[in-house]
C-alpha beads as a LAMMPS data file, in Angstrom:
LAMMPS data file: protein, C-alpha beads

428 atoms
427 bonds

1 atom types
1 bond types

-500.0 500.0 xlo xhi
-500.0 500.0 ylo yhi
-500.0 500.0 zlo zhi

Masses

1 110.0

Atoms # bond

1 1 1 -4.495 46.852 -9.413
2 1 1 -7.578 45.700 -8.865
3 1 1 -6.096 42.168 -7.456
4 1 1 -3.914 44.022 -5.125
5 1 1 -6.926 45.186 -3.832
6 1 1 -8.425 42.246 -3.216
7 1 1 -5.534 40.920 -1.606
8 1 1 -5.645 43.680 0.703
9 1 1 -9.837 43.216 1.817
10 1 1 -8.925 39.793 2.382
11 1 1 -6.570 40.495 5.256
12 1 1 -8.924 43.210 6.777
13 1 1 -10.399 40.401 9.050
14 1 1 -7.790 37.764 9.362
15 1 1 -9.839 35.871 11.446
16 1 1 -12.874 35.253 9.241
17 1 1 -10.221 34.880 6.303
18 1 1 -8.216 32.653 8.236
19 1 1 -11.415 30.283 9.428
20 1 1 -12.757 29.942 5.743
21 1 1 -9.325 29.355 4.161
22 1 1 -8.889 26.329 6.893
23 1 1 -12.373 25.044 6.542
24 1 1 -11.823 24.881 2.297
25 1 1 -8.101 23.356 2.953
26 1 1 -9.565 20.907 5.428
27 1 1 -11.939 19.901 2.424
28 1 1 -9.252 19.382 -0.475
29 1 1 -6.696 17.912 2.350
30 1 1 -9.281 14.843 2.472
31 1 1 -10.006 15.125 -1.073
32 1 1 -6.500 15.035 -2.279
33 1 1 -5.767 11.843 0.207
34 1 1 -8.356 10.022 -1.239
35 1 1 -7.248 10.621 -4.796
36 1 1 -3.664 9.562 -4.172
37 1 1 -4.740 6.909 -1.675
38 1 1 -7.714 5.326 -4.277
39 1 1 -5.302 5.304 -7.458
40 1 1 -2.012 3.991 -5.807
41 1 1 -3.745 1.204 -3.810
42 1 1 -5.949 0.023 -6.667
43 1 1 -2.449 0.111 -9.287
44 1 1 -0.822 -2.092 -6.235
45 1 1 -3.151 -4.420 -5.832
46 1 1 -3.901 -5.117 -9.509
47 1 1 -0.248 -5.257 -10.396
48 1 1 0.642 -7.834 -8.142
49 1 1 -1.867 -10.310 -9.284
50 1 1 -0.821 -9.790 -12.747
51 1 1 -0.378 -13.145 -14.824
52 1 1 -2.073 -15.132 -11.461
53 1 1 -5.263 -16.800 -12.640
54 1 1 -5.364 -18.973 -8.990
55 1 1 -3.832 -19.348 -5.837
56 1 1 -3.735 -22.959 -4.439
57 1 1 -3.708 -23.450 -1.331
58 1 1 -4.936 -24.936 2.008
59 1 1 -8.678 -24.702 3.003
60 1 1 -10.094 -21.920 4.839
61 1 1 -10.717 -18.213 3.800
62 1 1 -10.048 -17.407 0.040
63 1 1 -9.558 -13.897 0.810
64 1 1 -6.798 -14.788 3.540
65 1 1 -5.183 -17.520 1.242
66 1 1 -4.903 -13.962 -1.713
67 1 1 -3.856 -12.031 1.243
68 1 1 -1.254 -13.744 2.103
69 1 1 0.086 -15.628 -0.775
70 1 1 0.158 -12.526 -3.340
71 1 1 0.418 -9.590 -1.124
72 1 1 1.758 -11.057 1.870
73 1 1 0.191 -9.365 4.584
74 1 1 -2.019 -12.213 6.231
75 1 1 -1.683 -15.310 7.919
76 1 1 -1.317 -18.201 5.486
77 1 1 -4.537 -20.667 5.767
78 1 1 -2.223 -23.505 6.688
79 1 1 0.246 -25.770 4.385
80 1 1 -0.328 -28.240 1.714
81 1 1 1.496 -31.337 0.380
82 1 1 3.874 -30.392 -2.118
83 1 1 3.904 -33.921 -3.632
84 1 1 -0.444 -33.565 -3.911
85 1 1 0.252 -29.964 -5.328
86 1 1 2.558 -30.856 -8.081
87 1 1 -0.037 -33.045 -9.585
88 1 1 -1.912 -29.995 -10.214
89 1 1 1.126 -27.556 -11.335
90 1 1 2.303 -30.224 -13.668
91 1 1 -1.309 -30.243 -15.348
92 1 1 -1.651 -29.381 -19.279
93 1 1 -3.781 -26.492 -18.474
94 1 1 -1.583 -24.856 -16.979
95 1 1 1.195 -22.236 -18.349
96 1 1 3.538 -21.471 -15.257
97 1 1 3.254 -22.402 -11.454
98 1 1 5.473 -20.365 -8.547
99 1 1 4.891 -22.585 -5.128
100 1 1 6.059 -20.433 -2.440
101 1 1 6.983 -21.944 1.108
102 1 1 6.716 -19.503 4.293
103 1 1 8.483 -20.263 7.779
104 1 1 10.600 -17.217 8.765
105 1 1 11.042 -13.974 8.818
106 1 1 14.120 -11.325 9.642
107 1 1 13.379 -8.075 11.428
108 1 1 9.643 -8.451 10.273
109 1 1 10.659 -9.119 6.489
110 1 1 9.211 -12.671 5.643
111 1 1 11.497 -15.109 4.272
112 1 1 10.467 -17.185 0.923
113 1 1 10.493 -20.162 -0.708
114 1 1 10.073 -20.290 -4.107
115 1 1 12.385 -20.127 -7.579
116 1 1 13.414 -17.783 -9.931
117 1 1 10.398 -17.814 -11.718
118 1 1 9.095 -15.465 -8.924
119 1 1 11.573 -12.776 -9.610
120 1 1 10.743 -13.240 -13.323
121 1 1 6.588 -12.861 -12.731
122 1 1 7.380 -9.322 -10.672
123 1 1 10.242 -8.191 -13.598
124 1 1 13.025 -8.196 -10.913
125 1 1 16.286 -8.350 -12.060
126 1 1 19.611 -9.080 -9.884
127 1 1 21.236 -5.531 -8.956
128 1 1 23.862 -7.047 -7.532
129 1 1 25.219 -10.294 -6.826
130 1 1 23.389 -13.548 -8.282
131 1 1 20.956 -15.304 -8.127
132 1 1 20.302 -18.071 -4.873
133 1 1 21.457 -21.516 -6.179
134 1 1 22.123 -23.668 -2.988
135 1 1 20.002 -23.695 0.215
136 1 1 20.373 -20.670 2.615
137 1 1 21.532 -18.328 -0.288
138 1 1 18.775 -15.468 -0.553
139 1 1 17.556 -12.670 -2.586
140 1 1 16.986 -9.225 -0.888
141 1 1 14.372 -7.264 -1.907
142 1 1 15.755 -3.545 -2.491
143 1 1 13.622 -1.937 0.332
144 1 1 14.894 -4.838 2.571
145 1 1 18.520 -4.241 1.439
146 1 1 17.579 -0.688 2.325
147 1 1 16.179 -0.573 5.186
148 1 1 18.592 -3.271 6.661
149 1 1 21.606 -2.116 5.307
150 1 1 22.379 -5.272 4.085
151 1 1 25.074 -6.318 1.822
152 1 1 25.965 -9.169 -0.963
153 1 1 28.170 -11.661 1.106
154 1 1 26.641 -11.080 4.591
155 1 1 24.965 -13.399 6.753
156 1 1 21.768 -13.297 9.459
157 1 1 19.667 -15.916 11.106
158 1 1 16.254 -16.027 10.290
159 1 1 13.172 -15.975 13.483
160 1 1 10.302 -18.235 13.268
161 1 1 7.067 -17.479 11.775
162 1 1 6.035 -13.806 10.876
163 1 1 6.653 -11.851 14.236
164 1 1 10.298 -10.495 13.933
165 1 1 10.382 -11.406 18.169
166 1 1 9.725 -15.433 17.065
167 1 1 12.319 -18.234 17.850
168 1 1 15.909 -17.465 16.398
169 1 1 16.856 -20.386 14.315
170 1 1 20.518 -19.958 14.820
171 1 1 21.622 -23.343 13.364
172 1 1 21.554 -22.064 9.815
173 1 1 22.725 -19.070 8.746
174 1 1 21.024 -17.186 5.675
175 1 1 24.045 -15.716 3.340
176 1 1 22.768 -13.143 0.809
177 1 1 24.100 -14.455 -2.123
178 1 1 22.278 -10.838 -4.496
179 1 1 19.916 -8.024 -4.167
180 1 1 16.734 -7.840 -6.797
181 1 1 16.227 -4.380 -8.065
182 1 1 13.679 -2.208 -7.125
183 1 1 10.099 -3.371 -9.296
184 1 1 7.643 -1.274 -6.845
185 1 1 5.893 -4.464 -6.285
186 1 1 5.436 -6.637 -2.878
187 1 1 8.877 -8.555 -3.881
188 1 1 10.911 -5.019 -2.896
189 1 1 9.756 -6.548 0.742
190 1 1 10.549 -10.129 0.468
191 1 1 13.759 -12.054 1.360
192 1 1 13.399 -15.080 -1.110
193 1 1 15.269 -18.276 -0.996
194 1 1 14.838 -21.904 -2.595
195 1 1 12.174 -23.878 -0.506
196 1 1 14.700 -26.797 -0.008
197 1 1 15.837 -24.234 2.354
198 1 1 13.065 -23.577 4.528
199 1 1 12.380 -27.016 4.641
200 1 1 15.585 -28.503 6.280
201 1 1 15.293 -25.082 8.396
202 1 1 12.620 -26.424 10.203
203 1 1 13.457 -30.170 10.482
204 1 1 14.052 -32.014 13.478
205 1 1 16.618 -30.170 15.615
206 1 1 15.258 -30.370 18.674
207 1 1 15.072 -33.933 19.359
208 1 1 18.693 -34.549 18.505
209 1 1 20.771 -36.388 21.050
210 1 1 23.219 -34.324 22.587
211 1 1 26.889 -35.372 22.125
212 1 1 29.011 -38.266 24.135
213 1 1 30.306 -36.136 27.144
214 1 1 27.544 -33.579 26.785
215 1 1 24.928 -32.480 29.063
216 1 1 21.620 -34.175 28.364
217 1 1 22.960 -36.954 26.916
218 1 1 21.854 -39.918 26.644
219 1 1 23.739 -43.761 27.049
220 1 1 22.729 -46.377 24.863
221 1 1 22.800 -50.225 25.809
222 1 1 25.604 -50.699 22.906
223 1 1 27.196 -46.808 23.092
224 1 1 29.651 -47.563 19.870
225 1 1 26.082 -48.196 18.031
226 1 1 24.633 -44.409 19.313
227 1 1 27.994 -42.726 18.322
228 1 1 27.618 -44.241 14.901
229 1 1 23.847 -43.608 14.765
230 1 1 24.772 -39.963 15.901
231 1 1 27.660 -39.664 13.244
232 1 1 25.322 -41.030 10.585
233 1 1 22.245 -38.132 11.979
234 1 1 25.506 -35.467 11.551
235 1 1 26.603 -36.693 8.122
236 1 1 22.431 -36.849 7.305
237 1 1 21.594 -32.816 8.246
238 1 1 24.885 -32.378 6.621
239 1 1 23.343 -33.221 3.337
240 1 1 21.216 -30.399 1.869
241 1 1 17.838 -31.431 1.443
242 1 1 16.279 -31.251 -2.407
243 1 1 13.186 -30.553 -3.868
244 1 1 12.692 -34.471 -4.341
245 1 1 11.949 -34.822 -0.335
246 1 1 8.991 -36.918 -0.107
247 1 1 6.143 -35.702 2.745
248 1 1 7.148 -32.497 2.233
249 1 1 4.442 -29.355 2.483
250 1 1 4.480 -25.735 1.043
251 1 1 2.412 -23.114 1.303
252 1 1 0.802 -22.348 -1.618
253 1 1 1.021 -22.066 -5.088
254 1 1 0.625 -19.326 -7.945
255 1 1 -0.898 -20.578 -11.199
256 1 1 -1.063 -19.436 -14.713
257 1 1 -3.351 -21.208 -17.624
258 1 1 -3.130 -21.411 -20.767
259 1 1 -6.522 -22.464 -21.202
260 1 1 -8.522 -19.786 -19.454
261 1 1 -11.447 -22.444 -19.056
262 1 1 -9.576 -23.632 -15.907
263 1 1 -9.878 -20.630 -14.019
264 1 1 -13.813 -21.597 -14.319
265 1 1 -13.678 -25.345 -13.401
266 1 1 -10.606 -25.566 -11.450
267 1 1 -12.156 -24.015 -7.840
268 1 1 -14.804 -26.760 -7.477
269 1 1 -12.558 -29.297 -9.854
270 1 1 -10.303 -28.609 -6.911
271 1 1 -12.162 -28.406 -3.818
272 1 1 -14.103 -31.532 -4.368
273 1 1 -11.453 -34.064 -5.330
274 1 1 -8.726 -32.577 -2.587
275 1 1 -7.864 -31.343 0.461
276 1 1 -6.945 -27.783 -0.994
277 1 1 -8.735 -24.779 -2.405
278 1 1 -7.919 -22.881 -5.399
279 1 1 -8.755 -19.098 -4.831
280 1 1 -9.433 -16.435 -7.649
281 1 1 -6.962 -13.242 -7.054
282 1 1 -9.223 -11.170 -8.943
283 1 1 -12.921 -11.626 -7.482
284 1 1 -10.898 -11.193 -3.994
285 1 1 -9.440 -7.965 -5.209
286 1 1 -12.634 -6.723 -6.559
287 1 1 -14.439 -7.501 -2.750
288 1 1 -11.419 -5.552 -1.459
289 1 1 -12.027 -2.601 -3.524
290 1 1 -15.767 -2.773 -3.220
291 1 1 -15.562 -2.641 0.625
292 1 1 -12.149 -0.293 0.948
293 1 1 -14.593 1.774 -1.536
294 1 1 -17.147 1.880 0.841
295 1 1 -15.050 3.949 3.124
296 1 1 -13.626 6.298 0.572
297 1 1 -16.976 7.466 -0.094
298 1 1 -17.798 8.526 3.159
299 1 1 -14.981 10.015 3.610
300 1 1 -15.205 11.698 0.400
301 1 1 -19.080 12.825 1.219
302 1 1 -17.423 13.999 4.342
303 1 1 -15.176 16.196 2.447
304 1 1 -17.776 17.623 0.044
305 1 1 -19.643 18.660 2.715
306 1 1 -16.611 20.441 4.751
307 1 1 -16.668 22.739 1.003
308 1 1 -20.360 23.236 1.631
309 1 1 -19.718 24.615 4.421
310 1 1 -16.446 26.571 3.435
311 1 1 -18.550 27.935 0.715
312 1 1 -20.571 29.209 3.018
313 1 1 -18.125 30.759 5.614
314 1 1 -17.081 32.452 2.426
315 1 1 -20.413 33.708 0.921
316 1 1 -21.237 34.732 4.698
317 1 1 -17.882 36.994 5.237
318 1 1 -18.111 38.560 1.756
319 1 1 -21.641 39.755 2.342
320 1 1 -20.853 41.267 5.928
321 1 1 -17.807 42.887 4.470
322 1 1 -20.355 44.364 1.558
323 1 1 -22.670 45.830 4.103
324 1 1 -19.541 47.161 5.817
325 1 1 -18.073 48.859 2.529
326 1 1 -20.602 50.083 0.768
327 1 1 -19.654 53.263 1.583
328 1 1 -16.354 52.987 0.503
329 1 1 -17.376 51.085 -2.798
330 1 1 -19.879 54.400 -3.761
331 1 1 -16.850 56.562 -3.020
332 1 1 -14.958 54.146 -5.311
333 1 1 -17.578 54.461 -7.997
334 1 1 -17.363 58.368 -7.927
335 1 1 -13.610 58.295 -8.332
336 1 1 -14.295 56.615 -11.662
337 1 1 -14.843 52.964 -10.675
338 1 1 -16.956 51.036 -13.051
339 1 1 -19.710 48.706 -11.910
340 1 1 -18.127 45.790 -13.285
341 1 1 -14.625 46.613 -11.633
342 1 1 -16.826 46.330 -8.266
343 1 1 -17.956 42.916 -8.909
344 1 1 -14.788 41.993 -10.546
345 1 1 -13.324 42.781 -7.277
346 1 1 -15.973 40.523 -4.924
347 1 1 -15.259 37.811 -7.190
348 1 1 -11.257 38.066 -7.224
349 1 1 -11.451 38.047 -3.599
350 1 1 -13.303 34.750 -2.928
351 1 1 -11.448 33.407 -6.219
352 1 1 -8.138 34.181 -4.221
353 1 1 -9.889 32.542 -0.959
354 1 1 -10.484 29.375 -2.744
355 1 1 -7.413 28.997 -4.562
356 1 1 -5.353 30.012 -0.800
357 1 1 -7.419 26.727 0.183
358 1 1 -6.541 24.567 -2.445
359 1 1 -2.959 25.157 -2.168
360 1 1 -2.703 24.616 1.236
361 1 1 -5.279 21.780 1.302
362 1 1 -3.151 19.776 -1.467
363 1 1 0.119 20.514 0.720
364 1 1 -1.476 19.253 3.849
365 1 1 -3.402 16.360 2.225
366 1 1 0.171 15.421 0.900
367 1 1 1.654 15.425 4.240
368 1 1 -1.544 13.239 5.573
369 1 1 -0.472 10.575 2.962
370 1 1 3.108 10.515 4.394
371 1 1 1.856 9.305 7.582
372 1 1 -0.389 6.758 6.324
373 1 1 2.134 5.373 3.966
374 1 1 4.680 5.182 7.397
375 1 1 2.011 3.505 8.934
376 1 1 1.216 1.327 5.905
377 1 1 4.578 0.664 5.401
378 1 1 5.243 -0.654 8.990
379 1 1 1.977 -2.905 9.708
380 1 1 1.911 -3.969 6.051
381 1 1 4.823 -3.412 4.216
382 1 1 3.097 -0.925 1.564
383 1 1 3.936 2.200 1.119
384 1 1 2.689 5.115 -1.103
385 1 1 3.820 7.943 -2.799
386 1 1 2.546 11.501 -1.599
387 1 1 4.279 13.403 -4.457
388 1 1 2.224 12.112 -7.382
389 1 1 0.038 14.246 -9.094
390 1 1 -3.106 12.899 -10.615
391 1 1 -3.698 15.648 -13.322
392 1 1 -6.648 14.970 -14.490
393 1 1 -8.569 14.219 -10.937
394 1 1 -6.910 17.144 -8.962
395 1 1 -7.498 19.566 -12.087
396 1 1 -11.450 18.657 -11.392
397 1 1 -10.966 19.203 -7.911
398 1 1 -9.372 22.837 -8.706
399 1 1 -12.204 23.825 -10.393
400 1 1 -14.584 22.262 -7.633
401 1 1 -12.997 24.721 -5.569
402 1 1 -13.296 27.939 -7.543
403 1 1 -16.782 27.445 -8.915
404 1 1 -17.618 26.838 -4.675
405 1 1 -15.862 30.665 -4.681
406 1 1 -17.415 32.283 -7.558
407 1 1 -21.032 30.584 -6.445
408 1 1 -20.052 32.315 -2.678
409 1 1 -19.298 35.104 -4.345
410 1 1 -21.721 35.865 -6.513
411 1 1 -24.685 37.503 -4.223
412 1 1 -22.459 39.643 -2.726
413 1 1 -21.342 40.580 -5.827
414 1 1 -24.338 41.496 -7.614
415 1 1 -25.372 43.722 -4.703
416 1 1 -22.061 45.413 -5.328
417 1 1 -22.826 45.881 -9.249
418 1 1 -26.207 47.118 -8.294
419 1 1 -25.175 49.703 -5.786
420 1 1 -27.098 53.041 -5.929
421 1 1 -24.497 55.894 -5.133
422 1 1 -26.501 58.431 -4.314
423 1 1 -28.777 56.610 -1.826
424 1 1 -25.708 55.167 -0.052
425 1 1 -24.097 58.388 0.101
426 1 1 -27.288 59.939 1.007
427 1 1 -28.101 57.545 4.371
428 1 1 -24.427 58.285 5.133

Bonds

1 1 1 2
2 1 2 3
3 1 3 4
4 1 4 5
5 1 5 6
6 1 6 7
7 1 7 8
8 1 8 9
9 1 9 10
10 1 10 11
11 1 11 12
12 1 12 13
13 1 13 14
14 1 14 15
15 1 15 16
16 1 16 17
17 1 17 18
18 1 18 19
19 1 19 20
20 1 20 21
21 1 21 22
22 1 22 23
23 1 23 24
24 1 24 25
25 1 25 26
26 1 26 27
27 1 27 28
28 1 28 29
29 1 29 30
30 1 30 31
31 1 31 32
32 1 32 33
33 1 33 34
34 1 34 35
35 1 35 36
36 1 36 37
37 1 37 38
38 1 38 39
39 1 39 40
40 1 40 41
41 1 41 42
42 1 42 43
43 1 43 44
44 1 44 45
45 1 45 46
46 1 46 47
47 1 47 48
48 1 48 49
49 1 49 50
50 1 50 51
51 1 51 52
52 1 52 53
53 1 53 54
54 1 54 55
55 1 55 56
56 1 56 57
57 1 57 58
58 1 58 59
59 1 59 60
60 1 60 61
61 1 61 62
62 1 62 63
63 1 63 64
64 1 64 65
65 1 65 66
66 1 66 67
67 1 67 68
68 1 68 69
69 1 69 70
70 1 70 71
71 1 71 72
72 1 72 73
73 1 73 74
74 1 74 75
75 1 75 76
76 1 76 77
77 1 77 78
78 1 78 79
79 1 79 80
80 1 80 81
81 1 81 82
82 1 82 83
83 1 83 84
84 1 84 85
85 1 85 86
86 1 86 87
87 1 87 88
88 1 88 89
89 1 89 90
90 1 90 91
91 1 91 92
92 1 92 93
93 1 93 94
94 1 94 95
95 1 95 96
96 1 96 97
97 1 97 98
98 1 98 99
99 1 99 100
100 1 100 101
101 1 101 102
102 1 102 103
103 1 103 104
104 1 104 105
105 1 105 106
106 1 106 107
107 1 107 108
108 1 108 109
109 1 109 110
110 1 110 111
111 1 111 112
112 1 112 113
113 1 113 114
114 1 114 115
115 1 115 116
116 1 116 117
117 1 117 118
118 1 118 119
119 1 119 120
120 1 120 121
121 1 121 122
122 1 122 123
123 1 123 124
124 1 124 125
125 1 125 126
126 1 126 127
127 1 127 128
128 1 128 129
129 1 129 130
130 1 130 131
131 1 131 132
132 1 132 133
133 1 133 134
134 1 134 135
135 1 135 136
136 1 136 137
137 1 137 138
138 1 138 139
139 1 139 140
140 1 140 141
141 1 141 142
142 1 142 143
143 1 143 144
144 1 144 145
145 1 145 146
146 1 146 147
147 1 147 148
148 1 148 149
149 1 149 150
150 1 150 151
151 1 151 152
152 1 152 153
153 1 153 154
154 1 154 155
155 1 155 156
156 1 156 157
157 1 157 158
158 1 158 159
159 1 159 160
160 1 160 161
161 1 161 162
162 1 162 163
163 1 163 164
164 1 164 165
165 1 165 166
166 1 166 167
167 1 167 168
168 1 168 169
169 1 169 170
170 1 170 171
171 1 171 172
172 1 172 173
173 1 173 174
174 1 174 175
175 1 175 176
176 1 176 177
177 1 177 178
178 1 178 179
179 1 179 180
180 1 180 181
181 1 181 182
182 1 182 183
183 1 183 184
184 1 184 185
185 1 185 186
186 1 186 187
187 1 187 188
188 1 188 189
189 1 189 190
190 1 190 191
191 1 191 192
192 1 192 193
193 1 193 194
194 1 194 195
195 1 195 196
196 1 196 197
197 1 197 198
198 1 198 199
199 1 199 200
200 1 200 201
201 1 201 202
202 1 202 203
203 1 203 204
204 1 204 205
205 1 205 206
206 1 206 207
207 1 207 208
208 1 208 209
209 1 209 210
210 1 210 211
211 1 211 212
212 1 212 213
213 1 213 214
214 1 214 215
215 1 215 216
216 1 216 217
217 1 217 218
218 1 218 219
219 1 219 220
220 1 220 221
221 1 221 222
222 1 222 223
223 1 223 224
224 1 224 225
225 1 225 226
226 1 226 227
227 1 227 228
228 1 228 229
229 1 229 230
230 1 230 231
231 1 231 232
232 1 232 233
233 1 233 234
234 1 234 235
235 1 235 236
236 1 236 237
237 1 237 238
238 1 238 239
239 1 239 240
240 1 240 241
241 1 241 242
242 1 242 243
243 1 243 244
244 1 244 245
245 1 245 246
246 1 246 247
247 1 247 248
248 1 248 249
249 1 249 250
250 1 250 251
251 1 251 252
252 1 252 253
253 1 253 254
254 1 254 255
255 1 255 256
256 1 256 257
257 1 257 258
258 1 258 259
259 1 259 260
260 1 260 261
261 1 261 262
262 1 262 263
263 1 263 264
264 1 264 265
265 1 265 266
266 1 266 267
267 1 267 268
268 1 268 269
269 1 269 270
270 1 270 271
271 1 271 272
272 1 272 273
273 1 273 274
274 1 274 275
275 1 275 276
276 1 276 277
277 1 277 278
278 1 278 279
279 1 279 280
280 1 280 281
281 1 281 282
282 1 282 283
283 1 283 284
284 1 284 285
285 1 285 286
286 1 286 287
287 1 287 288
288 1 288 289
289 1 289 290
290 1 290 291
291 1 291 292
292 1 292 293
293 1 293 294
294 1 294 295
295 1 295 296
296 1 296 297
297 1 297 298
298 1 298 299
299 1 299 300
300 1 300 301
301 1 301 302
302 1 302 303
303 1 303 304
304 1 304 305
305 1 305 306
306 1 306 307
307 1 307 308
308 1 308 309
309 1 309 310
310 1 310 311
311 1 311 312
312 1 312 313
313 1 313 314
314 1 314 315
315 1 315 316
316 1 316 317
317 1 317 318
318 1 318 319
319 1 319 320
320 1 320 321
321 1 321 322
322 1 322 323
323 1 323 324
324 1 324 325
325 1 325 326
326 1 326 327
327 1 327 328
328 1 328 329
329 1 329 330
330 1 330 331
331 1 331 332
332 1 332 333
333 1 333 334
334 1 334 335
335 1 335 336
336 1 336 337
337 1 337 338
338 1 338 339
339 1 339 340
340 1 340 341
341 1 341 342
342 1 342 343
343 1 343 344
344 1 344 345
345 1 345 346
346 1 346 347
347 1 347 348
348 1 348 349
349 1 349 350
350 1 350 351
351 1 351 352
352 1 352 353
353 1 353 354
354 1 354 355
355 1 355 356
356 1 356 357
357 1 357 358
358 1 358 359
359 1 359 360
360 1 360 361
361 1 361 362
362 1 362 363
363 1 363 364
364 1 364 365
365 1 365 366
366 1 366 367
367 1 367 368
368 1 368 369
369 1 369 370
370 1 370 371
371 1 371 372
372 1 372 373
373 1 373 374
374 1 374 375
375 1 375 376
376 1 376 377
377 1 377 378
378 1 378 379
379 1 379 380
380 1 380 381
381 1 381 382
382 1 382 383
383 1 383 384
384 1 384 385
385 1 385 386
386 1 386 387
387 1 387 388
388 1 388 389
389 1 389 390
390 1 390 391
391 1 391 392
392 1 392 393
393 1 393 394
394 1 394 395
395 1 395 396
396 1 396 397
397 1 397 398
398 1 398 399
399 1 399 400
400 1 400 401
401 1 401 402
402 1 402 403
403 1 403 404
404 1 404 405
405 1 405 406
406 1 406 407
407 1 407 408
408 1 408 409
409 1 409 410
410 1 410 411
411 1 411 412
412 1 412 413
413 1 413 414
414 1 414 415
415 1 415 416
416 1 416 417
417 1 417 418
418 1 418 419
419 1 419 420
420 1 420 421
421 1 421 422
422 1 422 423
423 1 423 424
424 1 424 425
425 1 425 426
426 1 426 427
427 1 427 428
């Protein structure tokens, strides 16, 4: 009964109802987003450097060389040698090394060179098809294969470097040979292929000699010498190229130790003795966080304060609605209405106020992380997931919010519990 009641009161402003619910939604909307937002990101990020001690790779910015190398959404710091990197991979210390070998991309999916030890490291299994065995056979990753529609047995030319407007290269065709199963991880976004592949991609079309007969081409002093020189060039890009190319450069490579001392040495080791750097994944990742976690907290003082203030737009409309109804809470009293039913019913309305604002703030706060996980999902292929609950966290923040009611609440209430009938009655 006494709920009802309360349910009714609230609605006999809308407006001042209405302003305080949106303030405390606005409040828990932020709240809520940050939760999600702080918990998913951190879980992607960490996952995807899981069993990487080091990245090598070319000189320059360690954070870009992470960036792009684990989570793929950089610019690569340049190439290396392959022949100067396997020196290192080959090295006692270490366990397992992925190179990986960049070039392409299709529709703004990059393309990848690597080996199966890549799908392995993310737990990706082959969903359907098999696995890539000769050059220009990919993998799909499942949102690619998604997204694209793509099927086992088609076939697309790749475009040149990361923007899906680059350069066709239309004199190989990729043909997807499988599709990896979904892991969650960056490799769900990844078309991966053997790097033999992305090397004879890029070698020397251009400056091939049009055919006898053809425009642009050519005559020789001895022309039966050219057409054998040209049939020997045809026969040569013929010939898949193999990962025993010499002067041939990758981009970088993922390493795993067995003897954890390397993780120590290895970055100067490395940096003094070669042309390459070897960057730690996880004091990158922790910078990340510590500077994405700069943000979060203002936003999140931001959103504490919005609740100040929605605790106040609360305590502010239950005291003018006291003053109004005091003369309908004496009447109450005299028709049997105990002095704690009075403050029960303050307190059930700003209890109902609060929890109106959560619901609607974790409902809109979901729908705020759909749009950021769009846009996240377009600029950098990472997406989250607005319909996770974080029990524990969003639990706290229910509480939060009906402690703010029951502390806006609780003036006005006491004034109610302390109301003298007969002195109300009597200035009526």
């Amino acid at each position: 009964m006494i709920a009802k009641l309360a349910w009714r009161n609230i609605w006999f402003k809308p407006l001042n109802t209405l302003l305080s619910i949106i303030l405390l939604s606005s409040s828990v909307a932020i709240i809520t987003v940050l939760i999600l937002l702080q918990k998913q990101f951190e879980e992607k990020f960490s996952s995807n450097i899981d069993g990487v001690d080091l990245v090598l790779g070319a000189q320059g910015s360690p954070m870009q060389l992470i960036l792009s190398s684990v989570y793929h959404i950089d610019n690569p710091t340049g190439n290396i040698s392959y022949d100067s990197a396997k020196v290192w991979m080959n090295h006692p210390f270490i366990e397992k090394a992925i190179p990986l070998a960049f070039g392409d991309n299709y529709r703004g999916f990059k393309i990848v060179g690597t080996n199966s030890d890549y799908l392995d490291k993310y737990k990706a299994k082959i969903a359907k098809g098999k696995l890539f065995d000769k050059n220009f056979e990919v993998v799909v990753g499942s949102e690619v294969a998604q997204k694209l529609n793509l099927k086992v047995g088609g076939t697309f030319f790749g475009s040149h470097g990361d923007a899906a407007e680059g350069e066709v290269h239309d004199h190989y065709a990729y043909k997807i040979s499988g599709i990896a199963s979904p892991t969650g991880s960056v490799i769900d976004n990844l078309i991966l292929c053997n790097i033999p592949s992305v090397w004879q991609m890029h070698g020397n079309h251009e400056d091939e000699n049009p055919a006898h007969g053809e425009e642009g081409h050519v005559h020789e002093e001895d022309e039966h010498v050219h057409t054998e020189a040209c049939n020997h060039d045809h026969e040569h890009h013929e010939t898949d190229m193999t990962l025993n190319e010499p002067n041939m450069e990758i981009t970088a490579v993922l390493l795993k130790f067995r003897n954890k001392m390397g993780i120590v040495m290895w970055p100067r080791i490395i940096a003094q003795n070669t042309k390459m750097q070897a960057a730690s994944p996880a004091i990158e990742v922790n910078r990340i966080f510590s500077l994405f976690g700069i943000g979060l907290k203002a936003l999140e003082y931001l959103a504490y304060a919005i609740m100040l203030i929605s605790g106040i737009s609360i305590f502010i409309a239950l005291y003018n609605r006291l003053k109004e109804r005091k003369y309908e809470f004496a009447l109450m009293r005299i028709n049997g209405a105990s002095r704690v039913q009075l403050l029960s019913l303050i307190l059930i309305e700003s209890l109902i106020l609060c929890f109106v604002g959560f619901l609607f703030g974790t409902i809109f706060g979901r729908f705020a992380l759909g749009f950021i996980s769009n846009s996240a999902e377009d600029d950098f292929k990472m997406a989250f997931n607005p319909m996770e609950i974080v029990w524990e966290k969003e639990s706290i923040l229910l509480i939060a919010t009906l402690v703010v009611g029951i502390i806006a609440a609780l003036i006005p209430a006491i004034k109610a519990y302390q109301l003298n009938i007969s002195k109300t009655l009597a200035n009526a």
